[in-house]
N, C-alpha and C positions, 0 to 999 in steps of 0.2 A: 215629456215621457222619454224621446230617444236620448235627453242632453244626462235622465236619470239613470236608462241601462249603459248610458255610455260611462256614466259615472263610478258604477257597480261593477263594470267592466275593468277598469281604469285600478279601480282601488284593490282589485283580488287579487291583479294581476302585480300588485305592487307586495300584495300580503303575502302571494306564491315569491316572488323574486327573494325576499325581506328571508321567509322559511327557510328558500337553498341556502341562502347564503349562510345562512346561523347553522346549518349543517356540516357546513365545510369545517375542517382541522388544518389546522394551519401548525407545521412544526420547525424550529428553529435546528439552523445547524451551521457548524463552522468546518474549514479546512484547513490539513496543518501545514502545507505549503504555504508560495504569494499564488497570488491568483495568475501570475504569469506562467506559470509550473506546467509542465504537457499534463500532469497528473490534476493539477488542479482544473484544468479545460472539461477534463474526462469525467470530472464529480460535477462540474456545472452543468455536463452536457447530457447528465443520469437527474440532475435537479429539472432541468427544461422538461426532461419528457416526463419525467411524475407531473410538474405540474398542467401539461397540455393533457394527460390524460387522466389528472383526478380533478380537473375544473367543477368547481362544484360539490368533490368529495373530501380532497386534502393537497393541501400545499404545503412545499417547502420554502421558507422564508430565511435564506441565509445570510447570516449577520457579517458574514469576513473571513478571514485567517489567523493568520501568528499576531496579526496586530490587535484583533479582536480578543481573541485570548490567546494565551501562550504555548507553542506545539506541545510541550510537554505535558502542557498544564489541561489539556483539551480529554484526556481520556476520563481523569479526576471529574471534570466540568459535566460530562455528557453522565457519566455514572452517580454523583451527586444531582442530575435535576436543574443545573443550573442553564445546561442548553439540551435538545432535544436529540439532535443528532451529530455525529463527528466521522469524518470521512479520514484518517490516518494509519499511518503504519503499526501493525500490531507490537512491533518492536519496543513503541515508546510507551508500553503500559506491559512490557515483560516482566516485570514483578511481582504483577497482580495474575498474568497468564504467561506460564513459561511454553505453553503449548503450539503458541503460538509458531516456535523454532520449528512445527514440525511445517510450515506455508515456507519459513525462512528459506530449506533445506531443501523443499519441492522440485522436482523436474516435470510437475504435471502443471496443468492451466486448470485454472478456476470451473472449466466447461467438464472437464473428465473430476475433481472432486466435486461438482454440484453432483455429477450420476451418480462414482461409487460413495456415495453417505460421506464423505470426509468433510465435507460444508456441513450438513448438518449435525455430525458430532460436535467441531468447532462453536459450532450454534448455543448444542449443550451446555459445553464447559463456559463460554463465555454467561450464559443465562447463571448458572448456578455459582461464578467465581467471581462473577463482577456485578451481576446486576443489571445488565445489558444484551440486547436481542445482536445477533450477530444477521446482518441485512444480506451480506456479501461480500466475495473477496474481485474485486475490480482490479484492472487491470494488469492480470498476473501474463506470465510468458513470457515475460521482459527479465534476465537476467543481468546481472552485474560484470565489469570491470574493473581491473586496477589501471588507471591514467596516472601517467607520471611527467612532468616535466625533461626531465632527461631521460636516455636510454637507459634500459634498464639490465642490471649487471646481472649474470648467470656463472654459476659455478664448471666446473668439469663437466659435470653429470646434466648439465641444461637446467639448473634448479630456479628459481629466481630467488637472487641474493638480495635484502631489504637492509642487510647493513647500512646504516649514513642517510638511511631515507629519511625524512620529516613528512612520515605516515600520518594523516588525517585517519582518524577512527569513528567509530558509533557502536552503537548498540547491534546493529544488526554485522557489524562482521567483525567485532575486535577478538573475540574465541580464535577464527581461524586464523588475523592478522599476527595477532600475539602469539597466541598456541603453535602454532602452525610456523609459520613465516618467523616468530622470534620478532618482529616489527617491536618498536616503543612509537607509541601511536600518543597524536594527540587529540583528545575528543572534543570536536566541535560543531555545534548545528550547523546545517543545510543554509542557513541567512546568511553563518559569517564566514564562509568558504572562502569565497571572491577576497577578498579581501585578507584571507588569511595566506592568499596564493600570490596575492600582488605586495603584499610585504615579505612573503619570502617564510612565514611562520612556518609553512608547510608549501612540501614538492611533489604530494602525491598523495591519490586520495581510492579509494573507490565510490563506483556511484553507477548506476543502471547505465542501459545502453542507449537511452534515450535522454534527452533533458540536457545533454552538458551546453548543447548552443544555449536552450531557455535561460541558460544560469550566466553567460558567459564565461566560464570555465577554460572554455578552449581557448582562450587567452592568453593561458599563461601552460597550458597541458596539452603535449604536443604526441606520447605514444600510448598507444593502448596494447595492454600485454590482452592474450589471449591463451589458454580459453576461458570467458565467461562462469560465474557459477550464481548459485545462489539464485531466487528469486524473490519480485516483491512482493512484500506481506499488504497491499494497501489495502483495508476492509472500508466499509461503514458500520456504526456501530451506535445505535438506537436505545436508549433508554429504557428501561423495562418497563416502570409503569406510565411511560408515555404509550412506548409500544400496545400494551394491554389497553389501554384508555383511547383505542383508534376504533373506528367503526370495522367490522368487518370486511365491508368494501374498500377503505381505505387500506388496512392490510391487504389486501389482495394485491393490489394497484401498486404499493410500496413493492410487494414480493415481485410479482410479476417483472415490472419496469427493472430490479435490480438482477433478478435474472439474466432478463434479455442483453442486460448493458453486461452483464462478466460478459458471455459471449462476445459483443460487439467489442468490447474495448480489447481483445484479447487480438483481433482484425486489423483494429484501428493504428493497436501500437507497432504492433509490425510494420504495417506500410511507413511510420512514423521511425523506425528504427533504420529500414531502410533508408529514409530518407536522410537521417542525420548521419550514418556511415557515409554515404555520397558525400552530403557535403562537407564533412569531414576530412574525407580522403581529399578531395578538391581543395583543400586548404593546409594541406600534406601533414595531416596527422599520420605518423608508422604506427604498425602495427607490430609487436613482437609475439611469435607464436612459440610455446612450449609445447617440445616433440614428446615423442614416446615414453618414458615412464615418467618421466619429470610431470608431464601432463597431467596422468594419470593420476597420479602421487597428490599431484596441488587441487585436482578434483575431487579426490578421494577426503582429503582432509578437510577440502569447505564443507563438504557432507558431515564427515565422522564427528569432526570439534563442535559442531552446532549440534547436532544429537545429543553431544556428551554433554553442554552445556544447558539443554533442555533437560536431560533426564538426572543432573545433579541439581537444579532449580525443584523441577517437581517433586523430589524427595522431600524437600522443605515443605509444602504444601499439605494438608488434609488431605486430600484425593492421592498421592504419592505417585507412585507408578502408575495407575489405573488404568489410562489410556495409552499409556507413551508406544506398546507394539502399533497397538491397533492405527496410533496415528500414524508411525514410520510406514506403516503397510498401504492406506489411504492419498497419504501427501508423496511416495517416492515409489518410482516404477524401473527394479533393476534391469529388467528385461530392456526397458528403455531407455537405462545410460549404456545397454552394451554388458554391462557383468554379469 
């Protein structure tokens, strides 16, 4: 009798176990870094706590990076169905969303556009331009650089002169290098940097203010001009009818966790930022600071040229202008550069 309730016991408790688990969602996703990247640590580190906290409801089951699929090729992949989710910079799917310039051009943090609605507009366009739920934008507050190998030349007026430079380019700043600066840039992904700086291909690049130890970059890139501009665009970005096909509690858990991590990563990169100017400076990286209007001037124009390059993109588009104020008003707070 007791060996038959222990049996009945025994067997529920496997049929209960056998149910959760057939409940749970498991979804695939890649990153367009290496996984060495401080940014790639930051989407591992947003992957760990969805899955400690949807055990049970939904997992992230991440297949890799650039090597799994191609950075470029990862927005196409996630928006096609072929992987579920992609953690990358809005940048490298600019053709499909040119809105994205309005994150590029940002002086706010991810935590002030979750409040004033600019995440969830971003949310919109991306649902109805691509096909894909827009999760989050991680690890923003982190601005960019231009690192050069030599000093770098200034005119009369304190300008920075780019003449003779062997400018590294991308999508995310060649507007203001070229526009702006007059630069002949050569465009080449983030993998083949290193290597493009130890042959001497290129002697100067921009690149956020964190990351260049993870890269070894600093290797061969000794000054960092100042001020800063720009911000990164890094989002995740979710498949739509994956996203739609999650349980509702699974959604929650996915929002929730991505939430909390803009916040935290917005903390984390700081301290991180910190850390890499220290040891930076301890390995006598200069610094070159542009004074007074020259400053002014070269901030003004990372802003203006990516705007104008947003808002001549979206003309192209169906939606045209539709959002482009509301986004400059959302993503840039004049009051808080001071004008």
């Amino acid at each position: 009798m007791k060996m038959t309730l222990m049996g009945g016991a025994l067997a529920s408790t496997l049929v209960l176990a056998a149910a959760a688990q057939a409940q749970e969602q498991t979804i695939t996703a890649v990153h367009a870094f290496p996984e060495t990247l401080i940014y790639t640590q930051s989407f591992l580190d947003f992957v760990e706590k969805v899955n400690a906290a949807g055990e049970g409801v939904i997992q992230i089951d991440v297949r890799g990076g650039p090597e799994a699929i191609g950075m470029f090729q990862q927005p196409d992949a996630v928006r096609n169905g072929v992987v579920d989710m992609v953690y990358t910079p809005g940048s490298f799917y600019a053709g499909a969303l040119p809105e994205k310039d309005a994150l590029v051009a940002s002086n706010l943090t991810a935590i002030e556009t979750r409040e004033n609605g600019g995440t969830a507009l971003i949310d919109e366009i991306h649902q109805e331009k691509m096909g894909v739920k827009y999760l989050g934008w991680f690890d923003s507050g982190v601005c960019y650089n231009l690192w050069t190998r030599d000093a770098p030349t200034l005119d009369e007026g304190g300008n920075l002169d780019v003449s003779g430079l062997k400018l590294r380019g991308n999508a995310v700043y060649n507007a203001f290098f070229t526009d702006y600066l007059g630069a002949q840039v050569i465009d080449l992904p983030t993998t083949d940097v290193y290597s493009a700086l130890e042959r001497g291909v290129v002697d100067a690049t921009g690149w956020t203010q964190i990351g260049l130890i993870d890269l070894k970059w600093n290797e061969f890139l000794n000054y960092r001009i100042e001020p800063c501009f720009f911000s990164t665009d890094l989002g995740v970005i979710v498949n739509l009818e994956t996203w739609e096909g999650l349980s509702d509690e699974a959604k929650t858990i996915l929002q929730d966790q991505a939430i909390a991590h803009e916040a935290a990563s917005v903390e984390a990169l700081k301290a991180k930022r910190d850390a890499d100017f220290a040891a930076l400076d301890e390995q006598g990286m200069q610094v070159v600071e542009l004074e007074g209007q020259a400053r002014a001037d070269y901030l003004a124009a990372a802003r203006e040229k990516t705007w104008a390059r947003m808002e001549e993109q979206m003309q192209q588009h169906p939606m045209g202008l539709e959002n482009y104020d509301t986004l400059i008003g959302l993503f840039y707070d004049l009051e808080k550069a001071g004008e």
